[in-house]
N, C-alpha and C positions, 0 to 999 in steps of 0.2 A: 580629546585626550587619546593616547594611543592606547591599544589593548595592552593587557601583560606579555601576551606571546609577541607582539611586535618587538615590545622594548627588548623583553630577554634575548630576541635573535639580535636586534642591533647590537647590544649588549657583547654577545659573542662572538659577532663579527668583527666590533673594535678590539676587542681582547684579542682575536687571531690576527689584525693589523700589530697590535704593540707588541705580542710575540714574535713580528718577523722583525723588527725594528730593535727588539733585547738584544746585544750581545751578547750569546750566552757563555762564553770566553770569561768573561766579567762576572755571571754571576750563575754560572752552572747547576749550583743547588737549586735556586730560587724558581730557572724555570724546568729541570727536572720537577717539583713538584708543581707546576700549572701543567704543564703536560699531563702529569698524571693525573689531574685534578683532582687532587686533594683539600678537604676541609681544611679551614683554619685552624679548629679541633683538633682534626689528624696532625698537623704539622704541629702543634703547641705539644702534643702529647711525646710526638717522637721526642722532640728536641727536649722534650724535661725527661725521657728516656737516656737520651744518647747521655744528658747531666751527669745522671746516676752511674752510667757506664763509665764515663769517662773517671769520674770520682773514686768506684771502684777499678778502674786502672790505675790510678794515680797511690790508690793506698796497695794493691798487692805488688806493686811494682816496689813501693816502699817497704813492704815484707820480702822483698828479697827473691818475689816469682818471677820466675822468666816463662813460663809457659800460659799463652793467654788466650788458647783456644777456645775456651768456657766463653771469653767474653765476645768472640766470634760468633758461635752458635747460638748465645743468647742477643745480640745484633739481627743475625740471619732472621733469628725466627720473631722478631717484632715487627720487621719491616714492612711495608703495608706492601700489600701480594702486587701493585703498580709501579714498584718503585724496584729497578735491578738493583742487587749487592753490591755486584762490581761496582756501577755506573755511578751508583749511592755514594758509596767511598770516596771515590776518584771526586764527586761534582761536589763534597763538603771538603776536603783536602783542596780542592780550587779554590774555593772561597774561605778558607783561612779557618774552619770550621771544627772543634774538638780536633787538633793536629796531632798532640800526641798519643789518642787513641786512634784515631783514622790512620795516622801513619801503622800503628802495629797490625789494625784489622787490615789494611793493603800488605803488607809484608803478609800475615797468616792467608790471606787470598791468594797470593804469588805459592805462594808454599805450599798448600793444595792443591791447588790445579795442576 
């Protein structure tokens, strides 16, 4: 039987074969986070995050706010320190991902810079 450090390296060898083989076109989020290699933890946690955010966009939006910088800043500062804003944004707006919050945090992104 092979050792664990043998397997692990094959392991991630075939992992950097199937990353060249992803279109990332198709699914931008999914390997922004392998790149970043992020836990499955990490990624369940954001994404019951980004829930929350989007739900609280959906109700202040419903109160009649148009200024939704708050929900920017608190986005910004969850993101895990691997993962750009920008690139964040843009690779969940790819894949069809919380749209009409990702569309406003990409507008408030445009808008700062």
């Amino acid at each position: 039987m092979e050792s664990l450090e043998k397997r692990v390296a094959k392991l991630e060898f075939h992992q950097s074969l199937l990353m060249e083989m992803v279109d990332e076109a198709k699914k931008p989020f999914y390997s922004l986070i392998i790149r970043a290699d992020l836990t499955k933890e990490e990624v369940d946690a954001f994404l019951s995050f980004c829930q929350e955010l989007a739900e609280q966009y959906e109700q202040q939006k419903a109160e009649g706010l148009t200024i939704f910088t708050p929900l920017l800043v608190q986005f910004a500062g969850m993101l895990h320190p691997n993962l750009p804003l920008e690139q964040t944004v843009d690779a969940m707006l790819a894949q069809q991902m919380f749209v009409p919050l990702m569309t406003e945090l990409k507008t408030l992104i445009r808008t700062v810079s």
